[in-house]
TORGULUM-725241 format. One record per residue (C-alpha): residue in one letter; residue number from 1; chain; x, y, z. Coordinates in steps of 0.05 Angstrom, whole numbers, padded with zeros to 5 digits. Example, Ala and Ser with C-alpha at 12.3 -4.5 7.8 and 13.67 -1.06 7.14 Angstrom:
// residues 2
> a:1:A:00246:-00090:00156 $
> s:2:A:00273:-00021:00143 $
END
This chain:
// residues 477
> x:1:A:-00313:-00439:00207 $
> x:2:A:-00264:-00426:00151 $
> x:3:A:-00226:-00367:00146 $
> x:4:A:-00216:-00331:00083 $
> x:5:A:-00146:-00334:00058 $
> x:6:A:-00144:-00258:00071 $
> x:7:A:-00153:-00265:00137 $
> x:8:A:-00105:-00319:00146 $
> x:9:A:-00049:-00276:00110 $
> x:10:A:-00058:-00224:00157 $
> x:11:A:-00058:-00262:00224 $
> x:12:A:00008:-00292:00189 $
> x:13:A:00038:-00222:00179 $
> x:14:A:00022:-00205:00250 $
> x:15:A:00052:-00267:00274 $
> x:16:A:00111:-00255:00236 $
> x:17:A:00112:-00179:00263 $
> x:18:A:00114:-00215:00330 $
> x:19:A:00085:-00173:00406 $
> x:20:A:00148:-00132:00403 $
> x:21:A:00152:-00109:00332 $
> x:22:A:00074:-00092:00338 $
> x:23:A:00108:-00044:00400 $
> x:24:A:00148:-00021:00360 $
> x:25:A:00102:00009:00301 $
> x:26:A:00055:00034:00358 $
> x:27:A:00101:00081:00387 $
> x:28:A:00135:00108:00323 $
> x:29:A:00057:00114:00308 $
> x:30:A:00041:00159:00364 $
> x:31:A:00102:00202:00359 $
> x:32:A:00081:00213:00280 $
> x:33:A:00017:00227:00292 $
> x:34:A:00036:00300:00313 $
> x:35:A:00061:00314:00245 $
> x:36:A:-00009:00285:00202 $
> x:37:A:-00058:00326:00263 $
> x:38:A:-00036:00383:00231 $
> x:39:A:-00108:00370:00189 $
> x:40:A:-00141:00393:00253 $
> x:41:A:-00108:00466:00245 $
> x:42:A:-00156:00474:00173 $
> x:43:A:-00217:00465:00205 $
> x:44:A:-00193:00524:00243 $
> x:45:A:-00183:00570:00184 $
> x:46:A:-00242:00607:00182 $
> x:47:A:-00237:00616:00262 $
> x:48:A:-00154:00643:00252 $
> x:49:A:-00182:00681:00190 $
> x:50:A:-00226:00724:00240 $
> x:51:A:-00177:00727:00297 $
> x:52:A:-00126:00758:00258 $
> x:53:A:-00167:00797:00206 $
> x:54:A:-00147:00762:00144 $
> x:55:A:-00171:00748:00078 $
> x:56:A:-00178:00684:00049 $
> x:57:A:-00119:00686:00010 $
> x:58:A:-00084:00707:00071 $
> x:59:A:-00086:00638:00112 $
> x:60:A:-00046:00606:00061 $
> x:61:A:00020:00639:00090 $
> x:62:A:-00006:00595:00160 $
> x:63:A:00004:00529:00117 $
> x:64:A:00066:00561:00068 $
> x:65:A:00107:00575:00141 $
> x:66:A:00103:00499:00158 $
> x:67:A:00105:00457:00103 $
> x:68:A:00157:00502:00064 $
> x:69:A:00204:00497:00128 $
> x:70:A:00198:00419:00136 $
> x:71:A:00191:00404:00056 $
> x:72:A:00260:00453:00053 $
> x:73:A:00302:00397:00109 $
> x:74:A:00277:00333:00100 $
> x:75:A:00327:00305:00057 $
> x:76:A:00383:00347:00094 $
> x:77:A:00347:00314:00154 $
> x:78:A:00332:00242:00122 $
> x:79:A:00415:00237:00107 $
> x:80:A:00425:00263:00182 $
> x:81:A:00379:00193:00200 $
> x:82:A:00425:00152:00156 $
> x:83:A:00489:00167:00194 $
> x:84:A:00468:00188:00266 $
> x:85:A:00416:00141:00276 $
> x:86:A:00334:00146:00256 $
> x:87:A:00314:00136:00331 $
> x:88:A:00365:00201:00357 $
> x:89:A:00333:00252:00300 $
> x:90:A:00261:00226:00312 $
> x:91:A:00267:00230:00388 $
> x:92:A:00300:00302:00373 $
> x:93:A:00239:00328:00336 $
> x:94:A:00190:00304:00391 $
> x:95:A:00223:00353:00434 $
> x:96:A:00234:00417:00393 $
> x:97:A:00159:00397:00375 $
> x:98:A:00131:00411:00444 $
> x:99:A:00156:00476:00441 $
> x:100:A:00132:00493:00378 $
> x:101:A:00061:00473:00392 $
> x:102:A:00062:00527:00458 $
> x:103:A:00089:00579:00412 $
> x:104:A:00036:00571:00361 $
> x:105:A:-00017:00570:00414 $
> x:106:A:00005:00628:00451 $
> x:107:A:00014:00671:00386 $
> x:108:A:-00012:00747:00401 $
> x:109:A:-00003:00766:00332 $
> x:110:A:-00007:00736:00260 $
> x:111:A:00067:00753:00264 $
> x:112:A:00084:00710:00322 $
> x:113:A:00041:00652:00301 $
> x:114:A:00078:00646:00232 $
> x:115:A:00142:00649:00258 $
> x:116:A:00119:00592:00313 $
> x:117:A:00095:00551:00244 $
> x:118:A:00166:00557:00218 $
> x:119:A:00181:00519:00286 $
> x:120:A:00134:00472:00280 $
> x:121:A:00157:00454:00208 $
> x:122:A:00224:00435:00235 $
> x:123:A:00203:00398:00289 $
> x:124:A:00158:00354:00235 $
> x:125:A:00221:00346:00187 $
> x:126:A:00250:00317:00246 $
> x:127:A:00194:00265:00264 $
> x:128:A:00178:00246:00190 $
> x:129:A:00242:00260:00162 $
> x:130:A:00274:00193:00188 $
> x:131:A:00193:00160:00208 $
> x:132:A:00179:00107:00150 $
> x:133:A:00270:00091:00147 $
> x:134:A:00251:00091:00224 $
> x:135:A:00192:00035:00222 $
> x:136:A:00228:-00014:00170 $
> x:137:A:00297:-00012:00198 $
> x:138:A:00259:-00064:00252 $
> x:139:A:00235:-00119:00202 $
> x:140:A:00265:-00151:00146 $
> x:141:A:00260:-00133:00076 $
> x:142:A:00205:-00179:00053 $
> x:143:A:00159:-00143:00093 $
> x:144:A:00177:-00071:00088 $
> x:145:A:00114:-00058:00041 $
> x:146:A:00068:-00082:00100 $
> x:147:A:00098:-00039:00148 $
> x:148:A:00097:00010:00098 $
> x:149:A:00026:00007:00104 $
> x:150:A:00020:00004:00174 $
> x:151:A:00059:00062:00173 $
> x:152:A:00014:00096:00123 $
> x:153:A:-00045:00078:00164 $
> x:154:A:-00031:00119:00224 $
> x:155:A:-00004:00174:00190 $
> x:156:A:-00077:00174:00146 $
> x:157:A:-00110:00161:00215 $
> x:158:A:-00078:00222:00243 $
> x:159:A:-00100:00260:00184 $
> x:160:A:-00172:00235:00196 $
> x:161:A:-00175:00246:00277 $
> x:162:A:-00151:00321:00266 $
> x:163:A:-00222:00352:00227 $
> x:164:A:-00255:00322:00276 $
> x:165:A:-00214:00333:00337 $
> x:166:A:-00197:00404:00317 $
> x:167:A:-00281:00420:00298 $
> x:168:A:-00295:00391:00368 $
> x:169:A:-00238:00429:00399 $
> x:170:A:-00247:00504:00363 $
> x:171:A:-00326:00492:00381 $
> x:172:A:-00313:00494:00457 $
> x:173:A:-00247:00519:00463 $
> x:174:A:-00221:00561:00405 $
> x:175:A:-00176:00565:00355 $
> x:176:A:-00107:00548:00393 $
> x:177:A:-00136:00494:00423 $
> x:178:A:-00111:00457:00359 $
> x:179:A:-00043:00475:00386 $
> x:180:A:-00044:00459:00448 $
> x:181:A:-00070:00388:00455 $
> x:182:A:-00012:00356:00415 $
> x:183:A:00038:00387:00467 $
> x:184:A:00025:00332:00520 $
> x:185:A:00024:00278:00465 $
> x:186:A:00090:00290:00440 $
> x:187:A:00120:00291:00501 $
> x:188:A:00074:00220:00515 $
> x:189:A:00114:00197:00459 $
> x:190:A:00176:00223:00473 $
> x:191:A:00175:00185:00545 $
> x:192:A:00148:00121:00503 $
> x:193:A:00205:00128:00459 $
> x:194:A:00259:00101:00513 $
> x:195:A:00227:00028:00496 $
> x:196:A:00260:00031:00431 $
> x:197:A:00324:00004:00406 $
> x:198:A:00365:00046:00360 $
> x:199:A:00368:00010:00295 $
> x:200:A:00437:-00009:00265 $
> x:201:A:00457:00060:00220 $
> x:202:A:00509:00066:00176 $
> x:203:A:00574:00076:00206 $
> x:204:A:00617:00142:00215 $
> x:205:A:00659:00126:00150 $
> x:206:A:00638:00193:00115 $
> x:207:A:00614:00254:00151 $
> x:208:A:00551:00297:00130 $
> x:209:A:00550:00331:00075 $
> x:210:A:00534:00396:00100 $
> x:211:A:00548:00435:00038 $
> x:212:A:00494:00390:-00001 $
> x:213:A:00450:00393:00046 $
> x:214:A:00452:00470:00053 $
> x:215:A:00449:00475:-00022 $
> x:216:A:00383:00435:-00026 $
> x:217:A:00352:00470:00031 $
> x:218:A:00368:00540:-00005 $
> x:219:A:00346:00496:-00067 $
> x:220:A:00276:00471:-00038 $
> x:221:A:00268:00545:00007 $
> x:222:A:00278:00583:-00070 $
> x:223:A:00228:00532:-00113 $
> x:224:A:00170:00527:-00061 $
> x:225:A:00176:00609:-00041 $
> x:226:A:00185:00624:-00128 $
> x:227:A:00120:00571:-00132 $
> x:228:A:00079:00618:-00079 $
> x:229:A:00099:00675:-00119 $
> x:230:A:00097:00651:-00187 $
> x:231:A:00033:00689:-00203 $
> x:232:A:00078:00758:-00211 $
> x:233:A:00132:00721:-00248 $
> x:234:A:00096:00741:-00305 $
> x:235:A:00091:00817:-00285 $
> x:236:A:00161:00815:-00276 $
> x:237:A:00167:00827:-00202 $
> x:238:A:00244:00819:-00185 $
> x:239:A:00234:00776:-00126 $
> x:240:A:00191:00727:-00162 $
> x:241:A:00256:00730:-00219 $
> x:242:A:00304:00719:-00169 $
> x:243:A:00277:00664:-00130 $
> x:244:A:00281:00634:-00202 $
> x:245:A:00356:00652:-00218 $
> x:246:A:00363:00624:-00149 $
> x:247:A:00335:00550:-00155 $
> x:248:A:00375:00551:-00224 $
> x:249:A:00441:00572:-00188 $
> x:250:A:00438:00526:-00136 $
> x:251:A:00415:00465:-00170 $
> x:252:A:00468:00464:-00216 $
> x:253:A:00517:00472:-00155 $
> x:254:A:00487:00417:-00124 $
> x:255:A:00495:00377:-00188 $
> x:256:A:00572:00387:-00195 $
> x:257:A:00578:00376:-00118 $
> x:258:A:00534:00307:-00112 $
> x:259:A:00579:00292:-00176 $
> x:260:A:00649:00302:-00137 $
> x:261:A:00638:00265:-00075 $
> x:262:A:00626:00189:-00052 $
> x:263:A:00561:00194:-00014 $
> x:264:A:00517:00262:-00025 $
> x:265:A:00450:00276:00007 $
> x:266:A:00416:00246:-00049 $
> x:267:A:00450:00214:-00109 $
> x:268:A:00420:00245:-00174 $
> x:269:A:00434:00179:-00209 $
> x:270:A:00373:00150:-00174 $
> x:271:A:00332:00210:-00216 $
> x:272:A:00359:00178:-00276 $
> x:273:A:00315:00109:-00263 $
> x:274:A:00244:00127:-00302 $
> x:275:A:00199:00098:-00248 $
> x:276:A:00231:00136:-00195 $
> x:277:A:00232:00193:-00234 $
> x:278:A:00153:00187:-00249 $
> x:279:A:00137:00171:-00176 $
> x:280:A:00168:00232:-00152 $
> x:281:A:00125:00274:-00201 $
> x:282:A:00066:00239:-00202 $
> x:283:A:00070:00246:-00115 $
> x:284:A:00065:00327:-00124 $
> x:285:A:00013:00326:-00174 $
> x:286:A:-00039:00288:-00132 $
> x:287:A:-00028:00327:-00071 $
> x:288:A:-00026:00383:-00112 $
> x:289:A:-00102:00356:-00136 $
> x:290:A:-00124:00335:-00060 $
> x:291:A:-00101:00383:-00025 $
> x:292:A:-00164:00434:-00056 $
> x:293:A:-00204:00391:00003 $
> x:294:A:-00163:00420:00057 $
> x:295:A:-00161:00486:00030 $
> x:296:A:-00237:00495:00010 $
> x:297:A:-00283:00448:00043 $
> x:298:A:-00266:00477:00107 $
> x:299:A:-00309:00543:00081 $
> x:300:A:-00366:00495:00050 $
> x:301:A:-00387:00451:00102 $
> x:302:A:-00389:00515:00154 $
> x:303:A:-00408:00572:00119 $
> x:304:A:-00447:00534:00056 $
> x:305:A:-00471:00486:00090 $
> x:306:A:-00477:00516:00162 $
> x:307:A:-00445:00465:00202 $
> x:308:A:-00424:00473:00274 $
> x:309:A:-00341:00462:00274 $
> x:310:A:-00351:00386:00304 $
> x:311:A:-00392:00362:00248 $
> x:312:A:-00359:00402:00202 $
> x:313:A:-00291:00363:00220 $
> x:314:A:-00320:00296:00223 $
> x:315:A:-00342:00303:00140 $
> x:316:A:-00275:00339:00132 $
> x:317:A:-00246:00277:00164 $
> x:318:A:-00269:00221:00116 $
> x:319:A:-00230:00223:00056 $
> x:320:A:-00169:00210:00116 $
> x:321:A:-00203:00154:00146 $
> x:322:A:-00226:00130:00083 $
> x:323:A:-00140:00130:00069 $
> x:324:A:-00129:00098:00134 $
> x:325:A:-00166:00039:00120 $
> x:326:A:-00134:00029:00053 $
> x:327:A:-00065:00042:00079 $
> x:328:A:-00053:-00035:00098 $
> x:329:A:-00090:-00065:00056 $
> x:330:A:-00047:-00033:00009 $
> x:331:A:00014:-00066:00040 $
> x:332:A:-00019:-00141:00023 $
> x:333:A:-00032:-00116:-00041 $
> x:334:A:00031:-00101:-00066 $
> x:335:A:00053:-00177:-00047 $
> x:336:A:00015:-00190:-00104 $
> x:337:A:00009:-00130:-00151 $
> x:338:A:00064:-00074:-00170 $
> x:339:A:00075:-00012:-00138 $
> x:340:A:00066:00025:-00200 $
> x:341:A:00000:-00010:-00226 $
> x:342:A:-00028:00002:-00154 $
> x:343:A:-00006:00080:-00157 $
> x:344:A:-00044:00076:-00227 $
> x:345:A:-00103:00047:-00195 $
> x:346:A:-00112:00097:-00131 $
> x:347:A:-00111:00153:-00175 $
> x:348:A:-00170:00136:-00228 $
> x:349:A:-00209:00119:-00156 $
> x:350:A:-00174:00197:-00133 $
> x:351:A:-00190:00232:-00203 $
> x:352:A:-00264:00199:-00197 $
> x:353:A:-00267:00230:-00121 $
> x:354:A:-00245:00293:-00134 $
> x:355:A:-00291:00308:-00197 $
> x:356:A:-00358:00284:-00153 $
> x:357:A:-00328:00322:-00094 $
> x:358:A:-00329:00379:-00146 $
> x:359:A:-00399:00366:-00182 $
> x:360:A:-00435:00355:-00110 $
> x:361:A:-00403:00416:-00081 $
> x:362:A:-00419:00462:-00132 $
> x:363:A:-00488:00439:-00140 $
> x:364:A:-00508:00440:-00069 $
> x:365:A:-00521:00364:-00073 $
> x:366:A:-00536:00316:-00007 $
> x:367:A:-00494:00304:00054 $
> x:368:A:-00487:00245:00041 $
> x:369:A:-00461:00243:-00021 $
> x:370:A:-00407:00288:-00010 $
> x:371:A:-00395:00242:00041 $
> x:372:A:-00384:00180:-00003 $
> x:373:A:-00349:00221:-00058 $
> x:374:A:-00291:00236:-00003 $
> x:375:A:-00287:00170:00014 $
> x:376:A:-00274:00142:-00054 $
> x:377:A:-00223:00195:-00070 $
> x:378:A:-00186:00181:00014 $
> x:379:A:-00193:00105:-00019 $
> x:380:A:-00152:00121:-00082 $
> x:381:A:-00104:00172:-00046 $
> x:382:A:-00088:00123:00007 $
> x:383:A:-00061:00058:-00038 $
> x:384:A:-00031:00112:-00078 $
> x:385:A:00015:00140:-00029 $
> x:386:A:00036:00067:00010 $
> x:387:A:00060:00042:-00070 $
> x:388:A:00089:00108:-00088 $
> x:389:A:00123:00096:-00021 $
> x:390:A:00150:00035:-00032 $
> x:391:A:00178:00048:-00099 $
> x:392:A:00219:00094:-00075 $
> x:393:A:00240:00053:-00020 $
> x:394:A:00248:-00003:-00067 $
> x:395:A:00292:00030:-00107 $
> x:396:A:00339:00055:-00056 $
> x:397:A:00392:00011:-00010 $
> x:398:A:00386:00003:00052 $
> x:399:A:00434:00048:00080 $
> x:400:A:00398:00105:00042 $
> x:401:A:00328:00092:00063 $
> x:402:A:00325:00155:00106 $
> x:403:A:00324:00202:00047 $
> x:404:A:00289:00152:00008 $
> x:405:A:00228:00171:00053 $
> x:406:A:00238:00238:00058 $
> x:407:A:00246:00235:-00016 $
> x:408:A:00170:00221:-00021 $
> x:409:A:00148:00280:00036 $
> x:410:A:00180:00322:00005 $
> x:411:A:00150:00314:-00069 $
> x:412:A:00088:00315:-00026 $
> x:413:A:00110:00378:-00002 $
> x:414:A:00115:00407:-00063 $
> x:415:A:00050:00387:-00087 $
> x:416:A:00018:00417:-00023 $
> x:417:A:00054:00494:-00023 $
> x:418:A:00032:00492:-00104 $
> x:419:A:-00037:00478:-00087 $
> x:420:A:-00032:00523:-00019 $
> x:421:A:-00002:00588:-00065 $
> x:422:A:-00032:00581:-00137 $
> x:423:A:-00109:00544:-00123 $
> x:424:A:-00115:00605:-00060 $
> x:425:A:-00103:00647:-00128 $
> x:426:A:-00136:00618:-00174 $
> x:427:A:-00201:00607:-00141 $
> x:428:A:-00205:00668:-00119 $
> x:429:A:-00200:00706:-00185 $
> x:430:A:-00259:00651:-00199 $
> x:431:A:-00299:00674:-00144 $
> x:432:A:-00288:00744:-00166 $
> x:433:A:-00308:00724:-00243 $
> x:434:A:-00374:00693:-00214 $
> x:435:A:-00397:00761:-00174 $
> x:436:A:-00383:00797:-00240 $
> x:437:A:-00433:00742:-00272 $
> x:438:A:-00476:00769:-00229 $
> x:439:A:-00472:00703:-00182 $
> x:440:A:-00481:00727:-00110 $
> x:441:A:-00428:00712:-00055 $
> x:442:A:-00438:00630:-00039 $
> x:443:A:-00459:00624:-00120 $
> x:444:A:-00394:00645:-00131 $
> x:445:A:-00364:00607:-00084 $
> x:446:A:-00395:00541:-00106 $
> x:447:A:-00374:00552:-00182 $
> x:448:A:-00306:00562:-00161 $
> x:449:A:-00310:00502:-00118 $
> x:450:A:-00334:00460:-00175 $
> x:451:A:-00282:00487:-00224 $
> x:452:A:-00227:00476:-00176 $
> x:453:A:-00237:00401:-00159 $
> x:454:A:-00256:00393:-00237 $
> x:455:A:-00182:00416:-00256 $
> x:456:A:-00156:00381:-00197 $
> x:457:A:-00190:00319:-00232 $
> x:458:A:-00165:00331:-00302 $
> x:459:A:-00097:00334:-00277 $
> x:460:A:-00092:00269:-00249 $
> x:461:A:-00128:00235:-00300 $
> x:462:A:-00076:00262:-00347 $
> x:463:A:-00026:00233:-00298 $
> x:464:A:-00060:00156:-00305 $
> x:465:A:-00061:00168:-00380 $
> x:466:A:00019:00191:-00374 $
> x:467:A:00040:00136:-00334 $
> x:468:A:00005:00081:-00385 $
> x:469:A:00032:00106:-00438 $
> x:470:A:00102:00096:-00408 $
> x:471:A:00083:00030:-00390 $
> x:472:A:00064:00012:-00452 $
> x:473:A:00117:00037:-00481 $
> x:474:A:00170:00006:-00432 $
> x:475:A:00143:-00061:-00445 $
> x:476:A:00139:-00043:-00534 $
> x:477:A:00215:-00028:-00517 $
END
């Protein structure tokens, strides 16, 4: 039998990957997963909701805690990779991560438990921080964009196991249980990570730039706290104001600091390259857009559609799987195809998700059409993120491939404490406007649903449009 010249291209990929590189991605795998089974933690929202006698709105401070911490250090962290090694900081954050996990599952209070998130986010700064500078340092350049996708894959395939391992595991056990079963696999991975070699960093010819890296940490902590509050900006509350004048302040610091010395956290004369630019941007705005799935399918497939937790994960879990799959095939795409056309391409297949995620939802449609809308949109998201991924890598030398990575977490950061702080808002003022219409309580809910994911649609669409526009325009020029 003949094999299709697919095939053969991957079986020469893995050949070239070799026993020990395959190792290799396996265990950096299995530590990252940690971070991306965080997913499992929303299926538990409605269950932490009753626990701690919150409001809807209120479980957004559970996701604010964690990503804002880890979104705040990753380049900090990412430039700590560069010049102490990838292997030392991702080894580090497998440890602090263990204890942030019992913390989080021990909480007593709502109190306790956010302050244990704040832990947990540094711990996944750590691990991602340096993870995709960590998996390429092994190979050489020609085939960072398949281990790129590799990479991708199980970070999407933790994002898919954690709906359905965290329904499965809130149905029997309860809500920390989503806590406490990634204790014992970070510390499997910690003990794993001894078969490693430590990659060849940069040497100790400059020291850290601490005073950057505090700058954009105050930076980051200001935007994505002013972003959660932005919705009193405009009723002139003085923290919302200040958080403001603070991001201002210390962006143009950093600016005059990155400009006087040799090697800052992040050069701002990569910002000045249009692709990079646009790939940093376009990264927030389609989190931004998926990242209404987390947030408010959760509440439809259990209390709309009356799922247990367990089946309730395993739909939540598609659009990740769907991502996982992609993820590589991604990789041998982009031997072929641009990163940028390929970003263009996953989001039309995201916008399209979204808006039949939005129209099915809202109309109460079939199973199994939600189903396949998630899937299509997990498609799009997935070759989306492995290009955007490795444009920025692309872009970037070698030597500053660990912020490079945590370049693109972090712009997914950002899209993901918008969505977290202003959708939370936003649809609930549209839930509200719907009980006024005289809609009663899951009406309302569903027209919210369908408005949010509609928007969340429009958004990226205008992105595609955006981006070929500047295309065309690039090549008119």
């Amino acid at each position: 039998m003949r094999l299709k010249p697919g095939i053969l291209r991957a079986e020469a990929t893995l050949s070239r990957i070799g026993a020990p590189g395959i190792l290799v991605l396996v265990i950096i795998a299995i530590g990252t997963l940690i971070v991306p089974l965080d997913t499992s933690v929303n299926i538990a929202f409605p269950a932490i909701t009753a626990r701690f006698e919150l409001g809807r709105t209120g479980i957004q401070w559970v996701v604010i805690c964690y990503v804002l911490t880890y979104g705040s250090l990753m380049l900090g962290i990412g430039r700590l990779g560069d010049i102490f090694g990838y292997l030392r900081v991702f080894r580090l954050g497998l440890a602090w991560s263990i204890l942030a996990f019992i913390l989080c599952a021990t909480a007593e209070n709502y109190a306790w438990l956010l302050a244990a998130r704040v832990m947990q986010g540094i711990g996944a700064a750590l691990v991602i921080g340096c993870g995709p500078a960590l998996a390429t340092s092994h190979f050489t350049e020609d085939l960072r964009p398949r281990i790129l996708g590799f990479y991708a894959f199980g970070f999407a395939a933790g994002g898919g196991l954690g709906p359905l391992i965290g329904g499965v595991l809130v149905e029997h056990f309860g809500w920390s249980a989503v806590y406490w079963y990634r204790a014992p696999l970070a510390a499997f991975a910690l003990a794993l990570s001894v078969v490693l070699r430590a990659p060849p960093s940069v040497e100790m010819r400059e020291s850290f730039d601490l005073i950057g890296a505090v700058l954009i940490t105050g930076m980051m902590c200001c935007l994505l706290l002013g972003i959660n509050r932005a919705p009193d900006i405009a009723a002139g509350n003085p923290l919302s104001l200040a958080l403001a004048f603070g991001f201002l302040v210390l962006g143009w610091w950093y600016g005059r600091h990155a400009g006087r010395i040799a090697r800052p956290v992040i050069a701002l004369r990569y910002f000045r390259d249009a692709d990079f630019l646009f790939a940093c941007i376009a990264t927030a705005v389609v989190n931004f857009a998926c990242f209404a799935v987390l947030l408010f399918l959760p509440y439809l497939l259990l209390h709309g559609a009356g799922l247990p937790a367990a089946w309730g994960g395993l739909v939540l879990a598609i659009g990740h799987l769907a991502a996982m799959a992609a993820s590589p095939f991604a990789g041998f795409l982009l031997v072929r195809i641009s990163a940028a056309r390929l970003a263009l391409i996953g989001s039309v297949m995201t916008a399209l998700g979204l808006w039949l995620i939005g129209m099915i939802g809202a109309a109460g449609g079939a199973l199994f059409l939600l189903v396949a809308a998630l899937a299509l949109q997990g498609i799009g998201l997935g070759l989306f993120q492995v290009s955007v991924a490795d444009l920025l890598l692309e872009r970037m030398p070698r030597e500053d491939r660990g912020v490079a990575g945590s370049l693109a977490q972090v712009s997914r950061t950002l899209g993901v404490v918008t969505a977290a702080s202003l959708l939370s808002t936003v649809f609930a003022a549209l839930e509200v406007a719907g009980v006024a219409r005289g809609l009663a309580g899951m009406e309302a809910f569903r027209a919210a649903f369908g408005s949010i994911f509609s928007f969340g649609a429009v958004i990226v669409t205008a992105l595609v449009l955006v981006g070929l526009f500047a295309n065309r325009c690039k090549r008119a020029g």
